[in-house]
TIBA-498171 format. One record per residue (C-alpha): residue in one letter; z, y, x. Coordinates in steps of 0.5 Angstrom, whole numbers, plus 500, padded with zeros to 3 digits. Each point is the difference from the previous one (the first is absolute). Layout:
+------+-----+-------+------+
: type :  up : north : east :
+------+-----+-------+------+
:    A :   Z :     Y :    X :
...
+------+-----+-------+------+
***
This chain:
+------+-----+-------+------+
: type :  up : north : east :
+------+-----+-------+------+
:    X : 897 :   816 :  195 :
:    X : 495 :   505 :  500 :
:    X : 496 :   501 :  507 :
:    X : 497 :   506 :  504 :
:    X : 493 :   498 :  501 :
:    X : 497 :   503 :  507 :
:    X : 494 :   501 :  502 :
:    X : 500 :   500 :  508 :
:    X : 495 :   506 :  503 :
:    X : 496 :   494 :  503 :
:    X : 499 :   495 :  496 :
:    X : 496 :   496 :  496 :
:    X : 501 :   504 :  493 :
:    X : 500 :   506 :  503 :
:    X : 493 :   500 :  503 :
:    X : 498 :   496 :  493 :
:    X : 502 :   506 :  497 :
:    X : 495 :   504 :  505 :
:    X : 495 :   497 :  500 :
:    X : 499 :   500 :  492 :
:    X : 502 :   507 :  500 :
:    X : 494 :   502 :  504 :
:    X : 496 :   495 :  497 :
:    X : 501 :   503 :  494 :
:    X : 499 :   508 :  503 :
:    X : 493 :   497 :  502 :
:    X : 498 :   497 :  494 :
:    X : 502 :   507 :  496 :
:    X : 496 :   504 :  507 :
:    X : 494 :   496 :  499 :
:    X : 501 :   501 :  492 :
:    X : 501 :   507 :  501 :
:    X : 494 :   501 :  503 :
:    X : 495 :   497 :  495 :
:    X : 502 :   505 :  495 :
:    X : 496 :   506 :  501 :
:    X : 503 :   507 :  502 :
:    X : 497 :   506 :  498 :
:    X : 500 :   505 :  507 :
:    X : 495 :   506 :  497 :
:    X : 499 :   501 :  493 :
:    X : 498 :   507 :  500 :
:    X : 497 :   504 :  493 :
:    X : 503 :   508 :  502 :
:    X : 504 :   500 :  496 :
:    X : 503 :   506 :  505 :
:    X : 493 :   503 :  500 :
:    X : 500 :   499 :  508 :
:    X : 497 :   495 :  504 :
:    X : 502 :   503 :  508 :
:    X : 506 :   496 :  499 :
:    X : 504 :   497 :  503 :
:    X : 497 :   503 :  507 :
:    X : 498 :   499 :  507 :
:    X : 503 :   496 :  503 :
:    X : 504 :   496 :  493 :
:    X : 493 :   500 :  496 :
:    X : 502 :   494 :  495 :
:    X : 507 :   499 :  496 :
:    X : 499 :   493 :  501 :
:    X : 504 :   498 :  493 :
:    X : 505 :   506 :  500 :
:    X : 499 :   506 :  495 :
:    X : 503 :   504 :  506 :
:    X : 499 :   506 :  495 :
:    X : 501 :   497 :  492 :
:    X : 493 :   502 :  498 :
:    X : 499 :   493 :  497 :
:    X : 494 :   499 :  505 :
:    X : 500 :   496 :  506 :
:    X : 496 :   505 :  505 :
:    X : 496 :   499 :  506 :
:    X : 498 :   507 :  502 :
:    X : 492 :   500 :  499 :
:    X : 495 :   504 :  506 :
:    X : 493 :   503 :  498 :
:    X : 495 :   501 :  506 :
:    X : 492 :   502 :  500 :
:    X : 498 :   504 :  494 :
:    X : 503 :   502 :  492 :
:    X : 507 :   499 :  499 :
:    X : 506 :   495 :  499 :
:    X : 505 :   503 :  495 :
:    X : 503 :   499 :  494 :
:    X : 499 :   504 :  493 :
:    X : 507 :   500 :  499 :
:    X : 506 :   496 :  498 :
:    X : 499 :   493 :  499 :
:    X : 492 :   500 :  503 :
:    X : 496 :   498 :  500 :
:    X : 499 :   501 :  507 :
:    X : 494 :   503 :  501 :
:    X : 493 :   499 :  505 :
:    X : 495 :   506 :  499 :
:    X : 493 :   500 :  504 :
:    X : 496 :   503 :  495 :
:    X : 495 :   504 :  503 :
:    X : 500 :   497 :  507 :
:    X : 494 :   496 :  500 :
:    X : 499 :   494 :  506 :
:    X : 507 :   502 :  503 :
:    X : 505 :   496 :  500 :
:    X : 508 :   500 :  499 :
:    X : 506 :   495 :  502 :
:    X : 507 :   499 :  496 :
:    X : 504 :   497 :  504 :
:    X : 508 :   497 :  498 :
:    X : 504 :   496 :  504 :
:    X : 504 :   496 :  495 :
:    X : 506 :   498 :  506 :
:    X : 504 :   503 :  505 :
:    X : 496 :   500 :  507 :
:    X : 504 :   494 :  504 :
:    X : 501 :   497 :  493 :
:    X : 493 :   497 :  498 :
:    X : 500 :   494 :  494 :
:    X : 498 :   494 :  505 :
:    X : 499 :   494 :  496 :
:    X : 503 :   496 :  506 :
:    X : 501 :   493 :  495 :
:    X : 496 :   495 :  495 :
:    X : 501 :   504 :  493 :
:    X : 500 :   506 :  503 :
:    X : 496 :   506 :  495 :
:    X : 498 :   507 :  501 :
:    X : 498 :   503 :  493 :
:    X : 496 :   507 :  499 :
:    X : 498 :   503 :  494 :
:    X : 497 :   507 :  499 :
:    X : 498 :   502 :  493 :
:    X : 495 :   507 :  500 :
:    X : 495 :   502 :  495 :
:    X : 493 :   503 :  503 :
:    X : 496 :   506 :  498 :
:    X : 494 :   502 :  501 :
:    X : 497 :   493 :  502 :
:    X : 493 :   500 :  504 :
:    X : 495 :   497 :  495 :
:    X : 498 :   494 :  506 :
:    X : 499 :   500 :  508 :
:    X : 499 :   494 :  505 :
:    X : 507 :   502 :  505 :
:    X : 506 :   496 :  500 :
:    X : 503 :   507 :  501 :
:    X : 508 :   500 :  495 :
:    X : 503 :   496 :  507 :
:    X : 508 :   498 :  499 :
:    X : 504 :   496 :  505 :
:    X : 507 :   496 :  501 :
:    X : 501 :   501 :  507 :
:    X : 506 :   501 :  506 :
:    X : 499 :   507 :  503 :
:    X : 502 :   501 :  507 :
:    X : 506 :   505 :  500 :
:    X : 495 :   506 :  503 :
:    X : 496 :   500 :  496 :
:    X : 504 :   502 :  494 :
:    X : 499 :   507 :  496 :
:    X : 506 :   504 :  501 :
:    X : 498 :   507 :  496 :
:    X : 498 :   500 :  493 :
:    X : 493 :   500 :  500 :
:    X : 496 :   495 :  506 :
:    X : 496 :   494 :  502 :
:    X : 504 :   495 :  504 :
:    X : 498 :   498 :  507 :
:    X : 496 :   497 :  504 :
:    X : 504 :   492 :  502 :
:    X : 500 :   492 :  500 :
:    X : 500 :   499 :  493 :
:    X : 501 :   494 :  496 :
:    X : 499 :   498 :  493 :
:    X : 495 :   500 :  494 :
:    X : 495 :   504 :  497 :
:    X : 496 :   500 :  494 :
:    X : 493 :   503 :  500 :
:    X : 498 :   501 :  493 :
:    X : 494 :   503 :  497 :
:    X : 502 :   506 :  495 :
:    X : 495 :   501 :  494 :
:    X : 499 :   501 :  492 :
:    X : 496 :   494 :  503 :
:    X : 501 :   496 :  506 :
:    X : 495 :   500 :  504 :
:    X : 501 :   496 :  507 :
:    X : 500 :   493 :  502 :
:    X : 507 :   500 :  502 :
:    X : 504 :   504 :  495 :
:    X : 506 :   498 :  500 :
:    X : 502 :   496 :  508 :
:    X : 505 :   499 :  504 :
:    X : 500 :   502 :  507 :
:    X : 504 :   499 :  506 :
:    X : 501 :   504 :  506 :
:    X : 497 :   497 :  505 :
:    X : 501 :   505 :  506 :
:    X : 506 :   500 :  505 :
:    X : 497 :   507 :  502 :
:    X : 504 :   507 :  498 :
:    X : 495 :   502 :  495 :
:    X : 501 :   503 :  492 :
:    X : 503 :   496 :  494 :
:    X : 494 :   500 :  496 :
:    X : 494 :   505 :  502 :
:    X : 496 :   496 :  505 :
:    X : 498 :   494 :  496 :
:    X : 498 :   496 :  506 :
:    X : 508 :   499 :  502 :
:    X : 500 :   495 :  493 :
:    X : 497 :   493 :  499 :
:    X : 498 :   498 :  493 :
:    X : 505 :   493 :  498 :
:    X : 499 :   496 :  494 :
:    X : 495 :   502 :  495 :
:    X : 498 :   506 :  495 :
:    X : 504 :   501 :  494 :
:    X : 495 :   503 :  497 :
:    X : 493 :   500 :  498 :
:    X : 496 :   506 :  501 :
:    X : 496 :   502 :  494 :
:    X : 506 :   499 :  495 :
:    X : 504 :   505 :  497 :
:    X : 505 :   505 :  504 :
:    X : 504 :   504 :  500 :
:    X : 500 :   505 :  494 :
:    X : 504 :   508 :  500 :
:    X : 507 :   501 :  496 :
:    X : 501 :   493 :  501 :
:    X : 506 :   496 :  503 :
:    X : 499 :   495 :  505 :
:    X : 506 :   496 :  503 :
:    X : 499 :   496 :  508 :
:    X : 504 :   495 :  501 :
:    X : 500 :   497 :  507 :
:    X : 504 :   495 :  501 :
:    X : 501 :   497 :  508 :
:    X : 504 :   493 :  500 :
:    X : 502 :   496 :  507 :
:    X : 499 :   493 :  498 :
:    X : 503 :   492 :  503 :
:    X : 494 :   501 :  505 :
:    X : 501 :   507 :  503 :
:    X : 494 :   503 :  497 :
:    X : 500 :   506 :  494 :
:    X : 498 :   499 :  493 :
:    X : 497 :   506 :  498 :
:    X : 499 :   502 :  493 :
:    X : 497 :   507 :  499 :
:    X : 498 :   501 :  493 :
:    X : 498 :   507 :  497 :
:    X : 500 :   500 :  492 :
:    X : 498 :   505 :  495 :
:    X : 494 :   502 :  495 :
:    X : 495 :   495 :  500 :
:    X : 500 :   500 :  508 :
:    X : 495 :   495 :  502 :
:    X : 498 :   498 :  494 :
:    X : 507 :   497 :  497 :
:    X : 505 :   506 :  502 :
:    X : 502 :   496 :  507 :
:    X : 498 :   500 :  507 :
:    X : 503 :   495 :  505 :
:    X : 500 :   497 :  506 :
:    X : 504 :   494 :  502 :
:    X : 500 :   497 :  507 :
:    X : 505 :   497 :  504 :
:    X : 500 :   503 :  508 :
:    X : 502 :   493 :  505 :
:    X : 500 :   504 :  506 :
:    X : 503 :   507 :  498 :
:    X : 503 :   501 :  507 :
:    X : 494 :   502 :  503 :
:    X : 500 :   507 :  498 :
:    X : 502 :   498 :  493 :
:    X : 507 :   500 :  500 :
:    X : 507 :   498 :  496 :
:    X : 503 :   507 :  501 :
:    X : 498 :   507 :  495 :
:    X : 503 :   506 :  498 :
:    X : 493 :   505 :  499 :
:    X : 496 :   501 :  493 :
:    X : 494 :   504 :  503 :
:    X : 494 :   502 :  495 :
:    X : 493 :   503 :  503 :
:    X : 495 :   502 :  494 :
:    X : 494 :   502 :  505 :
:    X : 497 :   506 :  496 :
:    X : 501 :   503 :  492 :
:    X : 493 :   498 :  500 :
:    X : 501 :   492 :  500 :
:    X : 506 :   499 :  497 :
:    X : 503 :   506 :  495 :
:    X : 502 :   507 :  500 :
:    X : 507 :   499 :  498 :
:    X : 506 :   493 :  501 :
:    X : 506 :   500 :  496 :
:    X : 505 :   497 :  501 :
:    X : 506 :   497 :  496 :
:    X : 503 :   495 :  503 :
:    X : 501 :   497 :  507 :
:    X : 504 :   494 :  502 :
:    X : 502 :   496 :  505 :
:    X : 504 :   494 :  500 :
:    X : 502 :   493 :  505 :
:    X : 505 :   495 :  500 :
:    X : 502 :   501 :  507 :
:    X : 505 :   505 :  499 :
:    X : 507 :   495 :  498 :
:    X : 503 :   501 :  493 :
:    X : 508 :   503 :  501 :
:    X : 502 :   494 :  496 :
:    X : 498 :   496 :  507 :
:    X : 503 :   505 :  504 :
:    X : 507 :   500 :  496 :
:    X : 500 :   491 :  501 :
:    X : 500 :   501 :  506 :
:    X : 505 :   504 :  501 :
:    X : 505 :   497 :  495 :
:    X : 499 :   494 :  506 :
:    X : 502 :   504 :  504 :
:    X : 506 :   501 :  495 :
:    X : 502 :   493 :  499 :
:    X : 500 :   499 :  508 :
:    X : 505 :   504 :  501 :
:    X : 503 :   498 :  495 :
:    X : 500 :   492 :  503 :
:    X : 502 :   504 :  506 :
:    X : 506 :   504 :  498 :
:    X : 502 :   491 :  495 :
:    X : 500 :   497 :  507 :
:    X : 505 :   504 :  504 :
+------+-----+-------+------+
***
């Protein structure tokens, strides 16, 4: 004779059952998480870069407009222009003719409220900018092409198309490169971090910075060369230990010597203005003069593995289907 197997709400099974159903939804989570998910990978394939504006300013994963790209909307201050030349880019930074002064470009590469913070060992942020320089200088001594990974206060974002972000607490990283046919500073290549808690600009005053590490370059070896493509990877990984492993590579041409630059350091105590939370790429070129006439760039990505993967999302909701199931079996 065939008997009907029931299994009581409470029982042991049934909380056997629960207990592997989450096991297994937290080993997919965390599997999840290790793979790389692309947040911004913007090429201008609509010929726009003001999009998505105030106050969404990324797609954050979702081509909200089918253009293929995955935008965060770009914002020029200071003296040029920051436009594309027409579909599919490249985007364009023009400071011809305008000497010592200096520009910013800045994108904010997540919703503000929805930072990437890399809160767990393995945890990466990774950011890639390709661009292309004209009218490189010959050789000079500053560290004048500045770019950074930071947290921006929400006051402090740009709302109209053209502006420099505002004075605040910010927190992250910076390099400070030297720009030239050939490398002319001590410390050409260098990781900086921010080292005030005061309200302050993101990448003008060189004394909000602090150098970690060591240069990554050699002064007197090769540059950068004009029309040729150069690709920074910087890559931020939270350890076992709660430090950030940086790796911030540029390569292209014969840069250095080699065609590489590269800096790599481990930050033991970024809590101390450091931090594990960024959703801005700024760019700083101090002057035409010291670092070129004209940046194109083709492409700029952003990825994490801190945004979980729908394959996690859908196993847990399938154990919230296979417990309302064991509810509905022991009525």
């Amino acid at each position: 004779m065939l008997h009907r197997f029931r299994l009581p709400l409470f029982s042991r099974g049934f909380f056997s059952i629960l207990f592997v159903l989450f096991a297994l939804a937290a080993i997919l989570l965390r599997t999840a998480s290790l793979s790389a998910a692309t947040i911004v990978n913007d090429t201008w394939q609509d010929g726009t870069d003001s999009d998505p504006a105030s106050p969404i300013y990324s797609e954050y994963g979702v081509d909200s407009d089918s253009d293929t790209d995955l935008e965060s909307a770009w914002f020029q201050g200071g003296v040029g222009t920051l436009n594309p030349v027409g579909l599919g880019g490249p985007e364009r930074a023009d400071i011809t003719g305008t000497g010592s002064s200096s520009a910013s470009w800045t994108s904010y590469f997540t919703p503000e409220g929805t930072p990437v913070t890399l809160a767990n060992a393995g945890d990466f942020l990774k950011v890639t900018w390709v661009f292309k320089p004209s009218g490189v200088n010959a050789s000079n001594t500053s560290q004048n092409l500045r770019f950074a990974i930071v947290d921006s206060p929400s006051a402090t974002r740009v709302t109209a198309t053209n502006g420099t972000p505002g004075s605040g607490a910010f927190t992250g990283y910076a390099m400070f490169t030297n720009m030239g046919q050939t490398l002319g500073n001590s410390s050409p290549f260098r990781l900086m971090k921010r080292n005030t808690s005061s309200s302050s600009d993101v990448l003008s005053t060189s004394g909000n910075w602090a150098a970690v590490g060591t240069t990554g370059a050699t002064s007197g070896n090769h540059g950068y060369d004009n029309n040729t493509a150069y690709t920074l990877e910087w890559t931020v990984t939270r350890n076992a230990l709660a430090g950030l492993d940086h790796d911030v590579k540029m390569t292209g041409g014969t840069l250095d010597g080699d065609g590489t630059a590269e800096v790599i350091f481990t930050d033991t105590a970024p809590g101390s203005l450091g931090g594990f939370t960024f959703d801005t790429f700024a760019i700083r070129p101090s002057g035409e003069l010291s670092t070129a006439s004209i940046f194109d760039t083709s492409l700029f990505r952003v990825e994490t593995n801190t945004v979980p993967e729908p394959a996690a999302i859908a196993l847990l909701g399938l154990g919230g289907v296979v417990i309302a199931m064991l509810r509905r079996r022991a009525r």
